[in-house]
Each structure stands twice: as structure tokens, then as C-alpha cells.
C-alpha positions in Angstrom: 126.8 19.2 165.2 125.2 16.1 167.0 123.5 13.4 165.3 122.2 9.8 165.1 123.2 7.5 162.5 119.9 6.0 160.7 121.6 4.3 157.9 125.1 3.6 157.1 125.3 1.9 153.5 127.6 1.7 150.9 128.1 5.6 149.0 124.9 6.7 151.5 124.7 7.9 154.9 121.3 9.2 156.9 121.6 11.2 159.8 119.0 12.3 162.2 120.1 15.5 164.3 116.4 16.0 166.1 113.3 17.9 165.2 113.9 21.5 164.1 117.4 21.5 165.1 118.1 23.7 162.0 115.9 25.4 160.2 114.7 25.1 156.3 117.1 27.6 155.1 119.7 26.2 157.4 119.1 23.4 155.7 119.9 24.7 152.4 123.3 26.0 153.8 123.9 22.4 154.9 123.3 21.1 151.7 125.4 24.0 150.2 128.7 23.3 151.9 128.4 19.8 152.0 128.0 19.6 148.0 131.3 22.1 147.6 133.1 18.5 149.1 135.2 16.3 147.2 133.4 13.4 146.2 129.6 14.5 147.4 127.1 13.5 144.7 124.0 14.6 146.7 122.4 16.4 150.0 118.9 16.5 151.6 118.3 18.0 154.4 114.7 17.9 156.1 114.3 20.7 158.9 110.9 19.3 160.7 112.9 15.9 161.5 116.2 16.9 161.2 117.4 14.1 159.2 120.4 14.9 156.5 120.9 12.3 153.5 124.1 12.3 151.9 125.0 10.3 148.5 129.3 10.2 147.9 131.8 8.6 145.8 135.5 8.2 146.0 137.5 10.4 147.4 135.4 10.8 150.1 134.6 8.3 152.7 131.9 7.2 155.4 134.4 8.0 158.2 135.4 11.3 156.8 131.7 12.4 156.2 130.9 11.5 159.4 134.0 13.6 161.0 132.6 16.3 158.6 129.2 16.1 159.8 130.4 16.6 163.3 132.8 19.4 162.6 130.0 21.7 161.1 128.8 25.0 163.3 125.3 25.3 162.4 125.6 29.1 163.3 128.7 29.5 161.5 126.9 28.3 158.3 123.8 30.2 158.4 121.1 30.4 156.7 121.0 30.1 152.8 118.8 31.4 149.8 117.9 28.0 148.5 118.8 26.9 144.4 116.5 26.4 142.1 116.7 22.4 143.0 115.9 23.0 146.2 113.3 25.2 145.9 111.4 22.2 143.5 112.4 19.7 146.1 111.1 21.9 148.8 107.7 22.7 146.6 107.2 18.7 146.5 107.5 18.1 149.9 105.2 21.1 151.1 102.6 20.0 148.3 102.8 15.8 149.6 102.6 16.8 153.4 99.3 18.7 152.8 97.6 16.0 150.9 98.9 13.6 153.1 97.7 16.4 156.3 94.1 16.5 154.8 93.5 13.0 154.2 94.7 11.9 157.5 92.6 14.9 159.1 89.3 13.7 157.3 89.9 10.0 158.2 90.6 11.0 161.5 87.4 13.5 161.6 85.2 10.8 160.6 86.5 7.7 162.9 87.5 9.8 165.9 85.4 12.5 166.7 81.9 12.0 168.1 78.9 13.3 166.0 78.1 16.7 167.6 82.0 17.8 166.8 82.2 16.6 164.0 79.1 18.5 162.9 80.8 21.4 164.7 84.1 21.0 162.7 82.3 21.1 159.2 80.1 24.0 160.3 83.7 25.7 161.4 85.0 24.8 158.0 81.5 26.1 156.1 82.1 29.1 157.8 84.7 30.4 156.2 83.6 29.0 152.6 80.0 31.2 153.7 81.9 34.4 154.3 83.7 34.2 150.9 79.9 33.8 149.4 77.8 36.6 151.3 81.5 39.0 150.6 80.7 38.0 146.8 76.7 39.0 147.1 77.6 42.2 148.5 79.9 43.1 145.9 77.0 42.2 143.3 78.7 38.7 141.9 77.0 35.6 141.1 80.5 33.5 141.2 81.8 30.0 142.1 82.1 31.1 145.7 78.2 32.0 145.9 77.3 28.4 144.1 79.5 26.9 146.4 78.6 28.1 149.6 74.2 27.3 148.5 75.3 23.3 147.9 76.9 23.0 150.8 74.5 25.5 152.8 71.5 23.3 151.1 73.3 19.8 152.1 73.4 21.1 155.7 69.9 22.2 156.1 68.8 19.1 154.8 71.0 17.2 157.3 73.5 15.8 154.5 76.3 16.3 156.5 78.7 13.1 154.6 77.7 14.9 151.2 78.6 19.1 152.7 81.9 17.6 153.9 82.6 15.3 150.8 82.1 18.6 148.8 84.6 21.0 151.2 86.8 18.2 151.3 87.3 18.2 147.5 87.3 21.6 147.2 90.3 21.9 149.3 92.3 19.5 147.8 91.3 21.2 144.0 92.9 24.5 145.9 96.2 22.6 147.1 96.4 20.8 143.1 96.1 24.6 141.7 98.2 26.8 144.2 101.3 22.8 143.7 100.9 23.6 140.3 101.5 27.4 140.0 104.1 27.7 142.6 106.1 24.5 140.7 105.9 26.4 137.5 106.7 29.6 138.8 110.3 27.9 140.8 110.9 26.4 136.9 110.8 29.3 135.4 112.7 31.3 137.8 116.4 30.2 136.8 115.8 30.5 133.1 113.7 33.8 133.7 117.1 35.5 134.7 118.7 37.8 132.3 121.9 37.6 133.8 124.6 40.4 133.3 128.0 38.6 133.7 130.6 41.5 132.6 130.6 45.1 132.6 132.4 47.8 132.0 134.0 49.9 135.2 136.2 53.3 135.1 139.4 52.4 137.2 141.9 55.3 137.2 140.3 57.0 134.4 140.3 53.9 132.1 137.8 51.9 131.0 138.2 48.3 132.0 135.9 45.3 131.4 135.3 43.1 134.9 132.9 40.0 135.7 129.8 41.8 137.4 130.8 39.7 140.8 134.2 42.1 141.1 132.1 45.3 141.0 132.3 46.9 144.5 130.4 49.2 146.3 131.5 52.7 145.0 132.6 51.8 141.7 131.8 54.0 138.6 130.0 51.9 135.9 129.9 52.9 132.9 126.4 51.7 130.8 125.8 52.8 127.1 123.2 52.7 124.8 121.1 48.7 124.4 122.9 47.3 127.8 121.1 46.4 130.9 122.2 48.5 134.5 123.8 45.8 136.1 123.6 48.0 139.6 121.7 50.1 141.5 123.3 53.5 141.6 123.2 57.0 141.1 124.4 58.7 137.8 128.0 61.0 138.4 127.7 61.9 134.9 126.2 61.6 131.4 122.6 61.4 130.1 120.3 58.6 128.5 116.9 57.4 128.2 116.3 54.2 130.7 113.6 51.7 130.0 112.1 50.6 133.1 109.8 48.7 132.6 111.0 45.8 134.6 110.8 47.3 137.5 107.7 50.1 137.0 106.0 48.1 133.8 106.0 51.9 132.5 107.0 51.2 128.5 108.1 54.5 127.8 111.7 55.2 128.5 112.7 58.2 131.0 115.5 60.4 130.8 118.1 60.3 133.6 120.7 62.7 134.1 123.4 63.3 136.7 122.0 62.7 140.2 119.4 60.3 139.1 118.8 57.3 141.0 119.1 54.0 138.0 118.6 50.5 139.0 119.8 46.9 138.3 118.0 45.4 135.6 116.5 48.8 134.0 117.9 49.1 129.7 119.8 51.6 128.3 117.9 52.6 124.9 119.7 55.7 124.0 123.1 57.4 125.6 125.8 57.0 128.3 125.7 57.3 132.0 128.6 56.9 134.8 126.7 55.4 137.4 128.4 55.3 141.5 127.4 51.8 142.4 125.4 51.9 145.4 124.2 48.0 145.7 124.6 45.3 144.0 120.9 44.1 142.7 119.5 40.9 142.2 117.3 39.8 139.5 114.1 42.7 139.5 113.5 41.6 136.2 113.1 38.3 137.0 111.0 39.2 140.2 108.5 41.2 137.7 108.0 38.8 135.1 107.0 36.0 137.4 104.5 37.9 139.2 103.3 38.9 135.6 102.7 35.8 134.7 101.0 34.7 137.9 98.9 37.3 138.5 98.5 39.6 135.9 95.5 39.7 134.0 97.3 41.7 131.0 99.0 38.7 130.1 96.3 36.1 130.5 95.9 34.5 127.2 92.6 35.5 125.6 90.7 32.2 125.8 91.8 31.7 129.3 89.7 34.9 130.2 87.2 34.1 127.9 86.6 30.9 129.7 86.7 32.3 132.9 83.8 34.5 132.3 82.2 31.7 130.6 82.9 29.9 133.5 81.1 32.9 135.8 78.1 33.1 133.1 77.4 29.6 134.5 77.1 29.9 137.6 73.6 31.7 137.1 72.4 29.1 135.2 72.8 26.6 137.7 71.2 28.3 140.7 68.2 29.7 138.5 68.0 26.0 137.2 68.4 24.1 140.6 65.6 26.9 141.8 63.1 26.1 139.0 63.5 22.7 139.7 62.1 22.5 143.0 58.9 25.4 142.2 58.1 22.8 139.6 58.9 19.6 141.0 58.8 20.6 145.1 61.5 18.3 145.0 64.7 19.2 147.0 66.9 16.4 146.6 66.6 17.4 142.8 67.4 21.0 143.6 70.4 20.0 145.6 71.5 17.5 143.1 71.7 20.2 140.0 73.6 22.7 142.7 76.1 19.5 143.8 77.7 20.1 139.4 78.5 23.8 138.5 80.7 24.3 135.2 82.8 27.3 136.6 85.1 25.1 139.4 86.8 23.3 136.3 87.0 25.8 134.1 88.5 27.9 136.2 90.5 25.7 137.6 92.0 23.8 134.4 92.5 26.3 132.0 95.2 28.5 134.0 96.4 25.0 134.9 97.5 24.5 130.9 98.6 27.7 130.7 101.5 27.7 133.3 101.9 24.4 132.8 102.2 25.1 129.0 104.8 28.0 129.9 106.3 26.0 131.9 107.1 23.4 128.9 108.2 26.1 127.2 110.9 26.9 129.8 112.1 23.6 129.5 112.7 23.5 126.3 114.9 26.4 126.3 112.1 29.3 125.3 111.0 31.9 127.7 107.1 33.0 127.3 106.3 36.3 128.9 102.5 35.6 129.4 99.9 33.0 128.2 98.5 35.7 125.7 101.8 35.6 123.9 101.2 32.0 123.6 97.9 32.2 122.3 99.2 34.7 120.0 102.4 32.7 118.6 99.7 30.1 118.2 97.3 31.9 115.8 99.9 34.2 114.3 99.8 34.3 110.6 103.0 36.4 109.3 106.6 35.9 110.5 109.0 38.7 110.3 112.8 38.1 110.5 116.0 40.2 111.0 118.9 38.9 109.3 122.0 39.3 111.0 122.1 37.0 113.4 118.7 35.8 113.0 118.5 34.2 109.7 122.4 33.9 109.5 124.8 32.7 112.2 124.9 34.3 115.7 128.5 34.7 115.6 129.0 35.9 111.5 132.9 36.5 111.0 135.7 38.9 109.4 136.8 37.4 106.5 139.1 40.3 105.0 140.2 44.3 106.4 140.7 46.6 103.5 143.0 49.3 104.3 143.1 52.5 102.0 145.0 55.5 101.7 148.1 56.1 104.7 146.2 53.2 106.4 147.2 49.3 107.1 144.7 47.0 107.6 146.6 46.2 111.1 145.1 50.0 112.1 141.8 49.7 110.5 141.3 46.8 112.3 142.3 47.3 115.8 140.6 51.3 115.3 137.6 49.6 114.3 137.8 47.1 117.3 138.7 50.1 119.7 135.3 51.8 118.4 133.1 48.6 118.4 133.7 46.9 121.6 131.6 48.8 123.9 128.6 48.3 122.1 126.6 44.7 121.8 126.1 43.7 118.6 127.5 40.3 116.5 129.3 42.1 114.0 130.8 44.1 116.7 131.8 41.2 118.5 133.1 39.6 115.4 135.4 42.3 115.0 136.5 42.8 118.4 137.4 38.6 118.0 139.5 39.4 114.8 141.6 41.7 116.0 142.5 39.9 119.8 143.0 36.5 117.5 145.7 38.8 115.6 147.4 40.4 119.4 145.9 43.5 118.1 146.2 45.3 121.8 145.1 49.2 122.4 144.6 51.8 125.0 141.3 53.7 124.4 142.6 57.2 122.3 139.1 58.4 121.4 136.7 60.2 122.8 133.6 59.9 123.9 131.8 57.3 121.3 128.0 57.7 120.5 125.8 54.8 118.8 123.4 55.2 115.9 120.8 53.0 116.0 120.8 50.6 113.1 123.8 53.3 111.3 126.9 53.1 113.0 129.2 54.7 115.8 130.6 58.0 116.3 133.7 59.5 117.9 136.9 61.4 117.5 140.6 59.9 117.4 143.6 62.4 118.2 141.3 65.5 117.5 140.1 64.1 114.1 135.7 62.5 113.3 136.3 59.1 113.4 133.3 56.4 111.7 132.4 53.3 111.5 129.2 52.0 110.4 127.2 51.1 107.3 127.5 52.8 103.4 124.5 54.7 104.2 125.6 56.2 107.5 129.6 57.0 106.8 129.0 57.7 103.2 125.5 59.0 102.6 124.6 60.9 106.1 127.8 61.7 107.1 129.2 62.3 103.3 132.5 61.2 104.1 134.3 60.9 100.5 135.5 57.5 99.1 137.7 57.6 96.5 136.5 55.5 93.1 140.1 53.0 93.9 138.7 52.2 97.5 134.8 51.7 95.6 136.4 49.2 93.3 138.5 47.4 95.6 135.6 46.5 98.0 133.4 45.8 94.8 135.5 43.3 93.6 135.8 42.2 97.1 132.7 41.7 98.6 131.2 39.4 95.9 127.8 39.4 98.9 129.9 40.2 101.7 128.6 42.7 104.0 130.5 45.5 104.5 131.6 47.7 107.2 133.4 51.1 106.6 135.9 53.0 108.6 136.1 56.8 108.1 138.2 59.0 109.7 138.4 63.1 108.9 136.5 63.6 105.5 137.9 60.1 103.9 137.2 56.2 104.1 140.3 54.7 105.5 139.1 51.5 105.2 136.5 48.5 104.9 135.9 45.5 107.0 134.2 42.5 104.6 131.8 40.3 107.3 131.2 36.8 106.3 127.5 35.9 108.0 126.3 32.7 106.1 123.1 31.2 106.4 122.4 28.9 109.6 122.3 25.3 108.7 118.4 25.1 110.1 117.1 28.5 108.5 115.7 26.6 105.4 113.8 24.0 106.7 112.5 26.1 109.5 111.4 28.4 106.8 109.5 25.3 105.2 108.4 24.1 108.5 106.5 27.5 109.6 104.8 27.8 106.5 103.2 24.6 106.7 102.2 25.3 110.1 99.8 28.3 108.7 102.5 31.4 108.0 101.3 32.5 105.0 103.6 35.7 104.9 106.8 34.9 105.9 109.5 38.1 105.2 112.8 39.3 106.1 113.6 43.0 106.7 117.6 44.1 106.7 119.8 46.7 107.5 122.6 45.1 105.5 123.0 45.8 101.6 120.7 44.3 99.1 122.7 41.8 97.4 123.3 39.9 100.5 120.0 40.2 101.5 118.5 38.9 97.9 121.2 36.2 98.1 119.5 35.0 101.6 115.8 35.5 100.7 116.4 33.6 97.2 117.7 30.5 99.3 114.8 30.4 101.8 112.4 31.5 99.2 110.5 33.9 101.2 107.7 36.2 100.4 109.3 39.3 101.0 112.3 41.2 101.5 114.0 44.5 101.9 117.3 45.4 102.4 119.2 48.8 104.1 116.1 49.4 106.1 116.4 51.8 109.2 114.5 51.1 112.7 111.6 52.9 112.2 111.4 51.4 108.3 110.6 47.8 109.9 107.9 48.8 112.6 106.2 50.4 109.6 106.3 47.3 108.0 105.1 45.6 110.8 101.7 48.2 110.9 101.2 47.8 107.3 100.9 44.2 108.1 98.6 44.4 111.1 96.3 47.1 108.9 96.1 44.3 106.7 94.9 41.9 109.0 98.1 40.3 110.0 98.7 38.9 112.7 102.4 39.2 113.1 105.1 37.4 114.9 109.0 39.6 115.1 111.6 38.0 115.2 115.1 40.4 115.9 118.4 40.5 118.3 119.4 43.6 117.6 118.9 47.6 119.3 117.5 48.3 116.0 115.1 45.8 115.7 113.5 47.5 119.3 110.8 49.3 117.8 109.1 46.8 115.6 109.4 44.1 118.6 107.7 46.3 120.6 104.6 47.1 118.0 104.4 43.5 116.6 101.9 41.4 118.0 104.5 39.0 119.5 107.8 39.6 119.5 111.0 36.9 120.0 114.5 37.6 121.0 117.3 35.4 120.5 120.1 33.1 122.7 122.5 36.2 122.0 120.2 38.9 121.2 121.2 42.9 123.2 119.9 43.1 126.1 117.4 45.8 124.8 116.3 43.4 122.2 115.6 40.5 125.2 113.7 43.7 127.7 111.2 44.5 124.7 109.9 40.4 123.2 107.8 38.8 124.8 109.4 35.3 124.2 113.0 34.9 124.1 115.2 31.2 122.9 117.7 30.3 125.2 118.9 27.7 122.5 120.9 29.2 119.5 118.6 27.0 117.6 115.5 28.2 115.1 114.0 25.0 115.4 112.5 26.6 118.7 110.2 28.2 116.9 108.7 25.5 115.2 108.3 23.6 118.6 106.8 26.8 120.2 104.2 26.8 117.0 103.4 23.4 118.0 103.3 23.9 121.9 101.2 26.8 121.3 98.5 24.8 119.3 98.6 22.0 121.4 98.0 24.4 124.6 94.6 25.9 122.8 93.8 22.8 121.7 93.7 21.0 125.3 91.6 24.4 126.5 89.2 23.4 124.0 89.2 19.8 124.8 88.5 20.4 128.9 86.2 22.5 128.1 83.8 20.2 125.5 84.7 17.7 128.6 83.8 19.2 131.2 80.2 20.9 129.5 79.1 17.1 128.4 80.1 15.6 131.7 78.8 17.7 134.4 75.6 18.3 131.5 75.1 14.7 131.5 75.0 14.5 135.9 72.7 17.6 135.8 70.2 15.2 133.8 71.1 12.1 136.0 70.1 14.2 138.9 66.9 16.3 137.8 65.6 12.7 136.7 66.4 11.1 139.9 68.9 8.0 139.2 71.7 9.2 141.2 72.0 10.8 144.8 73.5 14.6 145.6 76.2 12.7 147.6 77.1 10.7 144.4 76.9 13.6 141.9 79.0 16.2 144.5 81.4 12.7 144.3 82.1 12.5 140.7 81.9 16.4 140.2 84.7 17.0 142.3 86.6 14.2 141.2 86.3 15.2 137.5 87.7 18.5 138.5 90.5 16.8 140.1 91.2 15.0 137.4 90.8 17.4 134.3 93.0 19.6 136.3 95.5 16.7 136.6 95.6 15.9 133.5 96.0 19.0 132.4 99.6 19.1 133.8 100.8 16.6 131.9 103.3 17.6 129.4 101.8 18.4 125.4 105.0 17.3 123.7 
């Protein structure tokens, strides 16, 4: 590569290899291999001038940079997806070059150009502002674009040229502020946005081996069971389950796919098993969807944001049937033109999306992904909190603190059949199992059968021709009646002492029990205490676990109601009786069982380690395994309605009080089209800034 040397200082070198030499996303594969060197802090590269900044450190050296930097085969490079960095750094520079572009073209306009073209340039510019008026007429609105298009229509008519370009001028640079702002918060989100799948499981000579999602190959067979996302696109060789995809269709009810179905990368398993032939290896659709949700989808808009904007659109009537009554009662145009310079709807519309992506994007900062600005507004005026237990209330990763072995049994076998049985599903007592027995060298090859999950019960399979079980009291014992002998009762009695407990049946009898400790996280209590003074008046906890450990938990956060060995479709039943008491309720689950009642609250959270089913149903999921998140979103929430409000009360009294400046005559249309346009600016600035 050939280059000038700008700068050469100490730990910095500059480099200027010609206007578009390489292009933007040969850039990015610049900065790429340069940053995968020894000792390189930082890269920028800038396509239009070709210039490439390098910060290092020891071990690397001006003189070897710069033999580096001459070594490198643009070509052989190629071009690069840029990171999420890059993409903000990009966003910046696109977002200061336009400003910069339009200020330098009006300055230029004005001192340059004679009269008659510059007359000719506005009326080039009005035209396009005109067509987006008359398309509006046609169509039967009375919108911003209409108001718009009459002041600056009036202004030229009355030969106000300064004041019809003042106005377009502002305009334009309201339009760059609000399409910076959405595309910035849309790059933020995008990295946290990602789900990502990092391991799966693949068949590999007929057995079942767990790989890092980067190994999979073209042609593999994948094997996806019931709550994990399909890490690939594919086609199903065998098996059956119902697939959720509403990340890539926005369809919510799951479909049934069967051998010779087509399933794609980011789609959830809800219910079976499927061997799916990888066919490509897909990037984030989920992520893809969700953006585009949240940018343009009006489903998701927060309530007051579309209340405003047809507030906002209700205006616009008043002010041309006001500026026109004006001038039949007064025959005074500059008065006319002076009530049409101010309209209500520009700000509105303009800040109140503003704080809601920029609120969103907040949130992503902190470690919380938000859906959609209704599910803010919602989290905001929610008054009852639902909780899960395991995992939710209690630690994400609760423990095995003893294996009961019973009959010809040792607890060596119970445990590593248990562990054999519970790995493939994604749960955090399965995983705390699955821990125990590789911390005791507790290796197996994979003797059962096929294994089926009940939701919220247990698992099913068979070992060496025989039922084998593991799963709750009520699914072994109850459903499945498998016989427990009074010695084994007592044992795990005397046991448990609170303990949740896991039972191991194989044939017709209990062969053993695993005793899970899952104590309380260190935050749950004073989260509790937090949420209720920030309006929850109904704050409960529903459980599949047994009812002395649940009683133990709710007595210690001294909640409002709790009930213990619940099934799925028990705590989305809650959850309606709630909402048909006028609740508005907020879920809070990680689990597949917990699906059904995130999907009917009215807003619905996912933890840092929740299944993947679990993350593809809320509509806000932590990133942080912390509970404090939740009092932070409360706040963030409130604060994001409460700004709404604020713009709103400022910009009715403002633009109110230049409407009555104008229609009494102490200030021109130029200077009230002035400080309109630069109060919209700035309320829309403003309203970027962060809440917290």
C-alpha cells in the first residue's frame, strides 16, 4: 500500500494514502487486521481522504508499523462488515459532515449566488417540500407537510424569500437531528439486541456431541429440543416440534414442522425434537426484526407517543383555520403568515420519538433490552409484579447440595443418570446437576433413548429397555405413579429441611433424590422493598417448586402472595385474574414454563440466563444477573413519560405565547419562523440527553 506520512509522534502515526483509495468497508478491514497486531491500541480509517490513524504501544514500533502499513494488499484484505464501534464512529462522521455540508451550502447560497439563482435554488428546494403537501391533500390529510408547505408558499408570494429559506433551512437540519438520533440508537442497540447461540448440540457418528456454534459445518445434523433457539438454517431429516417464529414472520403462534421442513436460525423450539441438515449458517434475524420493530413499527410505539402524534396532527388544523381567520378579520397578511410561521405538530412529533429511542437506548446501556417504547410506558405504569422463583427470586446458578441413592442404587449412578437425562435441556437446576456430576469425573456415553421434556414436570426416557424419570414429586410420583417406598419418603424428609427436591425414577420405583440448594439472591429483599415504594401494590411469586421452600422465600421478602407446585398454565391464569381485576401486570420468569404467562402479561422480563424460549416471548430482557435492573428500569420508565409530558407543556406555552406575539404584531414572521424552528431544535436536543 502507498502512503504519505502526515504525522509521526510518539505511540501515533497518520497516514494519508489518497482520496478513495479504499473504500468504507475496506476501511473497516484495515482497521480489523491492524488491531489483531501486537501492541495496536487503536485504528481509524477515513475512506473520502484516505488517511489511516494508528495509536500503539510497546511491542510494536513506528518503523515496524510503517513496514506493516506498506506490506498490506488492499485486495487481499477485502472488504469487512464493520463492529459495532465502527458503525457509531461511522454514524458520527456521516451525521457532522451533513451539518457541516448544509451550513457551508446556505452560507455559500447566500454570499455567492446572484439574486435570481438564489431565488431559483429555494424555489427548487420548495418544490420538493410542495409535492409532499399537495400528495398529503390528495390523500385527505391536514398534516405537518400541508402547514409546512402554506408558510413557506405564503412567505414566497409575499416576496419573503430570507424568512421561506430560514424556515427550509431549519427544517432540514430538524430531519438530519431525528434520522442522527434514530440510526445512533438503533447501531447501540444492535450488539446487545443479539441473542447469541454459542454451543449446540451435533450428531457425529451417531453420537450426540456438544460443539461451539462456529465448528458447525455445512451438512451437519443438529439436533434442537424443546425451549432452544435453531442456531441454523436447515431442513429437518427427522423428528417433529412446534417452532415459534416469530422473529422472523412476527406470527406468535408456533407451527408444526416435520421431516422435510425448511427451519431457520433464530426461530425457538417450544415443544419437541428435530434433526435439522445444516444448510447455512445464519446471522442474527432476530436481531434484524427487533430493530426494525422498534424503528418502525407502530405496534410497539408507546401509547403516549401516538397519542401525541395525533395530538400533534389535530393541530395542524387549528393553525391554518386560525392564521385564515386572522386575515378575513384583520386583512392583515403579515399576521396570517406570522401564526402559520409556529405549528405545534413539528415538535411534537419530532421530540417525543426522540425520548423514546433515546430512552431505549439508555436502557441498552445499562444492561436491559426493551422490545418497544410501549413496553416502556407499560413497565412505567405497571401496578403488580409477578415473580418465578428459581432463578428469579433465588440465585441463577442454585446448587446440589446432597444425592440420595435408594434401593440397588449409589448416589455415584443417580447422579451421573440424572446428569445424562438433564443436560440436553436448559434449565438452572439442570445445569446445576450436570456441574455436580463433571466436578465429581462422573463421565457417560448416552444409554437412553430418545428423552422428551415436560413443561414445568420433568423428563422422560428409557435406560437399557426400562422408563426412566426425573422431575418433580408431582410428575414422577403423582402423574406418573411411580412407587416410593415410606424408607426413601423419610430419608428425603429428614433431608430436605426446605430443600427442593428432584426425584429419579426408574421402572415402577424412586431410585433416588437429588436435594437442590437455591438460596435467596443477596438483592431480592430490598428490590422487593424498592418496587413497592415505586407504586407495586401487588407484588407475588408463583412456583413450581414445593411449598415449604416457597413459604420460606415469600415470608423473607414479605410479599403479598404466593403459590407453590403451580403448572404453566396455573400462572397465566393468575396472571388473567389479575388483569380482570384491573391489574396491570409486569412477569418476571426464565424458565420454558414460565412462556405462557410472559406472553399474556402485560409486560413480560426475561433474565441474564433465562431459556431461550423464555428471552423469544418478554418484551424486556436484563443482560445483568442483577434485580436491581428492575428498579432502574421503573425509574427510567417514569422519567421517559415524564420528559414527554414536560416537552409537551413546553412546547404548547412557547409556540402559544409567539402565536399571540404575532397576531398582535410585536414580532416579524422571519423572527417567529426563527425561534420556532430553533425551539424545535433544541427540545429535540435536549431530549437526547440521558434521564439518569
Amino acid at each position: 500500500m502507498r502512503f504519505k506520512i502526515a504525522h509521526n509522534l510518539p505511540q501515533r502515526l497518520i497516514v494519508r494514502c489518497g482520496k478513495y483509495v479504499f473504500t468504507r468497508n475496506e476501511g473497516y478491514g484495515i482497521e480489523n487486521f491492524l488491531l489483531n497486531l501486537q501492541g495496536i491500541e487503536n485504528v481509524k480509517t477515513n475512506y473520502a481522504n484516505g488517511s489511516i490513524i494508528v495509536n500503539y504501544k510497546e511491542p510494536m514500533t513506528a518503523k515496524n508499523l510503517i513496514k506493516t502499513l506498506k506490506a498490506i494488499d488492499i485486495d487481499e484484505i477485502g472488504e469487512k462488515e464493520p463492529n459495532q464501534n465502527q458503525l457509531i464512529e461511522s454514524t458520527n462522521q456521516d451525521f457532522y459532515f451533513k451539518i457541516a455540508q448544509m451550513i457551508t451550502t446556505r452560507f455559500g447560497v447566500k454570499t455567492f449566488l446572484p439574486w435570481p439563482l438564489q431565488i431559483a435554488y429555494l424555489l427548487n428546494k420548495y418544490s420538493k417540500i410542495l409535492g409532499k403537501g399537495i400528495k398529503s391533500l390528495i390523500s385527505g390529510k391536514l398534516n405537518l407537510e400541508v402547514l409546512d408547505a402554506t408558510a413557506i408558499g405564503l412567505s414566497f408570494a409575499r416576496g419573503d424569500i430570507g424568512t421561506a429559506g430560514s424556515i427550509m433551512f431549519l427544517l432540514a437540519i430538524s430531519d438530519q437531528l431525528e434520522s442522527y438520533t434514530r440510526i445512533r440508537a438503533k447501531t447501540e442497540l444492535s450488539e446487545s439486541l443479539a441473542l447469541h447461540v454459542e454451543d449446540c448440540w451435533v450428531l457425529k457418528d451417531g453420537v450426540e456431541e456438544e460443539i461451539p456454534l462456529e465448528r458447525v459445518a455445512l451438512g451437519d445434523t443438529v439436533i434442537v429440543r424443546t425451549g432452544s433457539i435453531i442456531p441454523v438454517d436447515g431442513t429437518i431429516s427427522k423428528g417433529m416440534a412446534t417452532v415459534n417464529e416469530a422473529s422472523m414472520t412476527g406470527e406468535p403462534l408456533p407451527r408444526k414442522k416435520e421431516e422435510g421442513h425448511t427451519v431457520y436460525a433464530g426461530t425457538v423450539v417450544e415443544d419437541g425434537e428435530i434433526y435439522i441438515i445444516t444448510k447455512a449458517i445464519a446471522s442474527d434475524t432476530k436481531l434484524s426484526n427487533i430493530i426494525e420493530q422498534i424503528d418502525h413499527g407502530d405496534a410497539l410505539k408507546a401509547m403516549i407517543q401516538q397519542r401525541n402524534e395525533n395530538l400533534a396532527d389535530r393541530f395542524v388544523p387549528f393553525n391554518l383555520g386560525l392564521a385564515l381567520g386572522t386575515f378575513l378579520l384583520t386583512r392583515n397578511a403579515t399576521k396570517a403568515i406570522s401564526l402559520l410561521m409556529v405549528d405545534y405538530s413539528c415538535a411534537i412529533k419530532l421530540s417525543t420519538p426522540i425520548v423514546v429511542i433515546s430512552s431505549i437506548k439508555e436502557a441498552s446501556e445499562m444492561g436491559i433490552i426493551v422490545k418497544g417504547g410501549k413496553f416502556m410506558e407499560r413497565f412505567a405504569n405497571a401496578d403488580a409484579i409477578v415473580f418465578d422463583k428459581t432463578g428469579t427470586l433465588t440465585e441463577a446458578r442454585p446448587e446440589v447440595k446432597e444425592v440420595l441413592a435408594f434401593g440397588n442404587y449409589t448416589e455415584k449412578e443417580v447422579l451421573k443418570i440424572s446428569a445424562c437425562l438433564e443436560e440436553h435441556f436448559p434449565h438452572s437446576v439442570a445445569r446445576a446437576i450436570v456441574r455436580k456430576a463433571e466436578s465429581q469425573n462422573l463421565k457417560h456415553r448416552e444409554e437412553h433413548s430418545e428423552v422428551e421434556y415436560v413443561v414445568a414436570h420433568g423428563i422422560a426416557s428409557k435406560l437399557h429397555g426400562e422408563k426412566a424419570l426425573i422431575g418433580s414429586h408431582h410428575f414422577v410420583i403423582e402423574d406418573e405413579k411411580i412407587k416410593i417406598s415410606k424408607a426413601a419418603e423419610s430419608e428425603i424428609e429428614k433431608r430436605a429441611n426446605g430443600l427442593s427436591t428432584i426425584y429419579l425414577g426408574i421402572g415402577e420405583e424412586v431410585v433416588g433424590a437429588i436435594l437442590i440448594e437455591d438460596p435467596l439472591r443477596k438483592e431480592a429483599k430490598s428490590v422487593v422493598n424498592s418496587l413497592r415504594s415505586q407504586g407495586f401494590d401487588h407484588i407475588a411469586m408463583l412456583t413450581g417448586d414445593g411449598d415449604k421452600a416457597a413459604k420460606s422465600v415469600a415470608d423473607v421478602l414479605d410479599l403479598d402472595y404466593y403459590r407453590a407446585e403451580v403448572l404453566p398454565e396455573d400462572k397465566s391464569e393468575y396472571i388473567k385474574k389479575l388483569q380482570d381485576e384491573g391489574k396491570k401486570t409486569i412477569m418476571i420468569g426464565d424458565g420454558i414454563n414460565d412462556s405462557p404467562a410472559l406472553a399474556l402479561s402485560d409486560v413480560s422480563v426475561s433474565l441474564k440466563d433465562s431459556s431461550d424460549i423464555a428471552r423469544e416471548v418478554a418484551d424486556i430482557t436484563l443482560l445483568r444477573d442483577d434485580l436491581n435492573q428492575l428498579t432502574e428500569l421503573r425509574s427510567l420508565s417514569q422519567m421517559m413519560l415524564n420528559r414527554i409530558d414536560n416537552n409537551l407543556k413546553t412546547i404548547i406555552g412557547f409556540n402559544s405565547g409567539l402565536m399571540l406575539l404575532g397576531l398582535f404584531g410585536f414580532m416579524s414572521p422571519t423572527s417567529i419562523a426563527i425561534l420556532h424552528n430553533a425551539s424545535t431544535v433544541l427540545i429535540s436536543s435536549r431530549s437526547m440527553r440521558p434521564l439518569i
